[in-house]
C-alpha positions in Angstrom: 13.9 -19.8 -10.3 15.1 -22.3 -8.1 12.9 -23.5 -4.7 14.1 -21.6 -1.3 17.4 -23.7 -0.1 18.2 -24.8 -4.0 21.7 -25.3 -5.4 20.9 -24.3 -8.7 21.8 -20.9 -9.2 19.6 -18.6 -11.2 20.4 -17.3 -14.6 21.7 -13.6 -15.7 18.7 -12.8 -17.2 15.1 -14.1 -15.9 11.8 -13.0 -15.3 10.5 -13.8 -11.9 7.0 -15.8 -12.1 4.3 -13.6 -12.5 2.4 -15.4 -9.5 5.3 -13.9 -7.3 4.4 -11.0 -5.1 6.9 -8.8 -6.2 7.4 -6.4 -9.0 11.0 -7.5 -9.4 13.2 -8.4 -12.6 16.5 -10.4 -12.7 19.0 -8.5 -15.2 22.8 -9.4 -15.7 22.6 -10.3 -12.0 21.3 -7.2 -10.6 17.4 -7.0 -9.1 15.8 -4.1 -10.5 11.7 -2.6 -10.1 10.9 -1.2 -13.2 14.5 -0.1 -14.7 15.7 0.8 -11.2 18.7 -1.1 -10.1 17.8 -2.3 -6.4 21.7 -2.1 -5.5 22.1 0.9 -6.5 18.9 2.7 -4.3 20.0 0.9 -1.5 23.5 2.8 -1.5 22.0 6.0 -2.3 19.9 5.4 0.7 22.6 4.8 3.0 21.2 2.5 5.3 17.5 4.0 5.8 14.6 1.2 4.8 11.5 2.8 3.0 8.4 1.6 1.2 8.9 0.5 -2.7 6.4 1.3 -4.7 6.4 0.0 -8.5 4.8 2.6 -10.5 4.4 -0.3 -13.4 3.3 -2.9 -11.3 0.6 -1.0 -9.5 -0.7 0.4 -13.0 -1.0 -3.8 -14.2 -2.7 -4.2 -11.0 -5.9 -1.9 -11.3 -5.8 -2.7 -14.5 -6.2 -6.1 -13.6 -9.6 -5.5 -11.2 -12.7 -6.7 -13.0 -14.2 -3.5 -13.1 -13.7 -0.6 -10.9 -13.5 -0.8 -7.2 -14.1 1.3 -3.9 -10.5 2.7 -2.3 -10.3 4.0 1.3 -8.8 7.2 1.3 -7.7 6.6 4.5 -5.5 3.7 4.0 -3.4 5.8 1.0 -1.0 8.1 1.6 1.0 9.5 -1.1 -1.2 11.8 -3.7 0.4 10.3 -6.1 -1.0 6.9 -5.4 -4.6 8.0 -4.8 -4.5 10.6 -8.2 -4.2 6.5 -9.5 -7.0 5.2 -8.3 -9.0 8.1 -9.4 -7.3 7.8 -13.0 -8.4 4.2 -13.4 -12.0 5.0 -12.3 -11.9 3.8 -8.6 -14.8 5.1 -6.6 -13.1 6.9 -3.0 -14.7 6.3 0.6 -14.5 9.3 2.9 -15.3 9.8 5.9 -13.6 13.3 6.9 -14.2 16.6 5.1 -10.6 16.5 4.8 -10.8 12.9 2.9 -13.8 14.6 0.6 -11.0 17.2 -0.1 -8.0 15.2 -0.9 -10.2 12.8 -3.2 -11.5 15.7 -5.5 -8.2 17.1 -5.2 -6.8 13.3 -6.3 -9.3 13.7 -9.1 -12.1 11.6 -8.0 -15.3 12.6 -9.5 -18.0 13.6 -7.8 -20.2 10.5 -8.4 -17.9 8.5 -7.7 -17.3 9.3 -3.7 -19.0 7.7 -0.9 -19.0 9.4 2.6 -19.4 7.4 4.9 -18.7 6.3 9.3 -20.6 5.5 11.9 -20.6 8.8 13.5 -20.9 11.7 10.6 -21.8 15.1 12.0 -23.8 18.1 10.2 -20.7 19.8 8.8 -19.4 16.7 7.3 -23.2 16.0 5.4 -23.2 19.3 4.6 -19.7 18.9 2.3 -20.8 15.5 1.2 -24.7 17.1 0.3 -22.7 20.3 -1.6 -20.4 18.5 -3.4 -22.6 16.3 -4.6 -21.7 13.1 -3.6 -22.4 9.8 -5.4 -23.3 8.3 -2.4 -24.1 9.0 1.2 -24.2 6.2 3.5 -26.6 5.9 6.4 -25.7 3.8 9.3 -29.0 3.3 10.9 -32.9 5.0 10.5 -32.1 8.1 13.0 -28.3 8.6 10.7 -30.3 8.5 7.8 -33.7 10.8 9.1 -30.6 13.5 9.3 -29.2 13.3 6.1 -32.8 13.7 5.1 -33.3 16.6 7.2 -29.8 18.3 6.1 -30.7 17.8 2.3 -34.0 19.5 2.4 -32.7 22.4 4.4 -30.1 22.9 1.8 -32.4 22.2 -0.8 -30.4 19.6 -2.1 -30.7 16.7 -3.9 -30.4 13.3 -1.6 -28.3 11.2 -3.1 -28.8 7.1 -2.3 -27.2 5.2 0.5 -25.8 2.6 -1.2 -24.2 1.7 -4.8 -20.8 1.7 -4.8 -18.7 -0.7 -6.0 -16.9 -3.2 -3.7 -13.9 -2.2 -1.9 -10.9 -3.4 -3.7 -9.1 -6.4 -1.9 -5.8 -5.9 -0.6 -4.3 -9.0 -1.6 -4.9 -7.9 -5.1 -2.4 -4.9 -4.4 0.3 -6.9 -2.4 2.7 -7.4 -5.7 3.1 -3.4 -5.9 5.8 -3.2 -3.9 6.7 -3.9 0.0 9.2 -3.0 2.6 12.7 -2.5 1.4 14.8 -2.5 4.4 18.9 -3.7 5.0 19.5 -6.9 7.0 20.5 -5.8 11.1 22.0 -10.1 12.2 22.3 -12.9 9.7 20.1 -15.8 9.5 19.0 -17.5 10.9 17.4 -16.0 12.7 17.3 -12.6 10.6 15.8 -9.6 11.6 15.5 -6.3 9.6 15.7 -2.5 9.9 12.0 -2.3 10.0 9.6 0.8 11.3 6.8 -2.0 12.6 5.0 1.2 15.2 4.9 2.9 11.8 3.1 0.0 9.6 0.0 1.6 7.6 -3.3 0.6 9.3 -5.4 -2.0 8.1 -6.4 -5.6 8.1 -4.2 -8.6 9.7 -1.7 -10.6 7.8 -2.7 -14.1 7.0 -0.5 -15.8 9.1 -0.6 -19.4 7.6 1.0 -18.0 4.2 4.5 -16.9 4.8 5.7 -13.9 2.7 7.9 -14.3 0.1 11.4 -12.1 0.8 13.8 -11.2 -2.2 17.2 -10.7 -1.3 19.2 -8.2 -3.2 22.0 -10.5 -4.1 21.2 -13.0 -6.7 22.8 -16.7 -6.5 21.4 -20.3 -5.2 19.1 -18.6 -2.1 17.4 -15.5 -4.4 14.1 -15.8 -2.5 13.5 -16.9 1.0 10.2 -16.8 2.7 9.9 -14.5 6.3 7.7 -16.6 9.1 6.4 -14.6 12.1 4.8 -11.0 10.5 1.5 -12.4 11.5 -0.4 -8.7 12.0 -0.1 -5.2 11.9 -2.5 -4.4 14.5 0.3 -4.3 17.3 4.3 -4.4 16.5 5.1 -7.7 15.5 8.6 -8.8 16.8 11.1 -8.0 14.6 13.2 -11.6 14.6 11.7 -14.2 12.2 13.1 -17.7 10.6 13.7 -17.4 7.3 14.3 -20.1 4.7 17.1 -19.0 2.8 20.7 -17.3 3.6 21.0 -13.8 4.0 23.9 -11.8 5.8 24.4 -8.7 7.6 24.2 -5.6 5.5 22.3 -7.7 2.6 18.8 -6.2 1.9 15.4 -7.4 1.7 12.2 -6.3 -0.7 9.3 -7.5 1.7 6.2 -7.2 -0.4 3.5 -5.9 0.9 -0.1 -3.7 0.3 1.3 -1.0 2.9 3.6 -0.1 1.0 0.8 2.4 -0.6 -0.9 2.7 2.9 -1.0 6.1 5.2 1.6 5.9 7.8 1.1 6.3 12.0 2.7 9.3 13.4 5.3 8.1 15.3 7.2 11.0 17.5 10.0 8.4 18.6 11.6 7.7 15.0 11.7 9.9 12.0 9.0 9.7 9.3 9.2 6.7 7.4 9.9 7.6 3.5 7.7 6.3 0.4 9.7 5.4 -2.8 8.3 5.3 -6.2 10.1 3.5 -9.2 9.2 4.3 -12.9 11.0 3.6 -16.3 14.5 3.6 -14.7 14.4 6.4 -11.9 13.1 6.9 -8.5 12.1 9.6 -6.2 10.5 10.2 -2.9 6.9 10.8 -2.8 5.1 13.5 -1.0 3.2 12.2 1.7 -0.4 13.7 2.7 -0.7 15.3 6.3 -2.0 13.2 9.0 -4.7 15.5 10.2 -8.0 15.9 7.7 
């Protein structure tokens, strides 16, 4: 694959390089995500970006963590996504009844949750001593007195306050998919059809490393890099140089961690959609409610 601004143009048939950030394959000049053909979603989709998810990609991923890690139920959205975690032996942080609930419904085991927050009150012990969990975080000596209190009024057994594995690192999760949105004014500058109030929470973009941007079209300019998506904690603007060429009506596969992440409700635009590829098809996944 040629450098961003290259003349070269890229072959019919290539694998991008594995250290690329995206799930994405070059075939007889069409991008496709595991089987699906990119230009083909994006006209079924008429116009309406979503977050890609690579069923394949996320798979090599955990596969890929030395060991198990500690997932936040709170930062995944789709069941789907979280019944994967608890299929490659991921350990699930709660911190809501309704977190304990989806994760055992996700098929977490028991031993393998962690409740946990700063401010946990006797109903939500009381799930976490019942179920049992694996572990049972205590913030401070007067958070952990009550957990002590709670257990030995319910006669149960108090399980220890530390012992998980380490949370798994987002980076590690970023080449699973992204943001697949259509191009709204050419470049440069180039800004896309992007839901940024809607972005997943979690932690701030590295600004000093630019993300890598695959347009759909193949030919000399098949991967740009965006400049200016520096955080998600407030809406980022949604202009930003781009090395490359892209048009007006291309589209853009923005890869990303939030792309698995639990969206903000956002009463002023409609619910942003989730998109799963696998073995040549697609669909839209169901996404879990926003109150638990």
């Amino acid at each position: 694959m040629t450098e961003p601004g290259g003349a070269d143009a890229c072959p019919a048939d290539a694998a991008f390089d594995e250290n690329d950030p995206a799930p994405c394959v070059l075939r007889e000049g069409h991008l496709t995500v595991d089987g699906v053909d990119l230009g083909d979603l994006a006209a079924e989709l008429e116009g309406r970006a979503v977050w890609l998810l690579s069923h394949g990609a996320l798979v090599r991923s955990l596969a890929a963590c030395e060991g198990p890690r500690t997932v936040s139920v709170g930062r995944v959205g789709p069941p789907v996504v979280l019944g994967m975690f608890a299929q490659a032996g991921f350990w699930a942080r709660c911190q809501t009844p309704g977190e304990l609930e989806a994760a055992l419904s996700a098929g977490f085991s028991p031993e393998h949750l962690v409740a946990s927050g700063r401010v946990k009150d006797d109903g939500f012990i009381k799930d976490a001593l019942l179920v049992p969990v694996g572990v049972l975080e205590a913030v401070d000596d007067a958070d952990a007195a009550n957990i002590a209190r709670m257990a030995t009024f319910l006669e149960c057994k108090l399980p220890p306050s530390d012992g998980q594995p380490e949370g798994v690192a987002a980076c590690a999760l970023q080449g699973c998919g992204g943001l697949f949105a259509p191009v709204l004014i050419g470049s440069p500058p180039v800004a896309v059809d992007a839901p940024w109030s809607r972005w997943a929470q979690g932690p701030e973009l590295d600004g000093c490393d630019p993300l890598h941007v695959w347009p759909l079209q193949p030919g000399p300019q098949q991967a740009g890099t965006f400049e200016g998506l520096t955080t998600v904690a407030s809406a980022p603007p949604c202009e930003a140089s781009i090395h490359g060429t892209l048009t007006r009506g291309d589209w853009v596969l923005v890869p990303s961690d939030l792309a698995f992440g639990r969206l903000l409700e956002d009463l002023s635009c409609p619910k942003q959609e989730t998109v799963m590829t696998r073995d040549g098809v697609w669909r839209i996944l169901e996404e879990r409610p926003l109150l638990s």
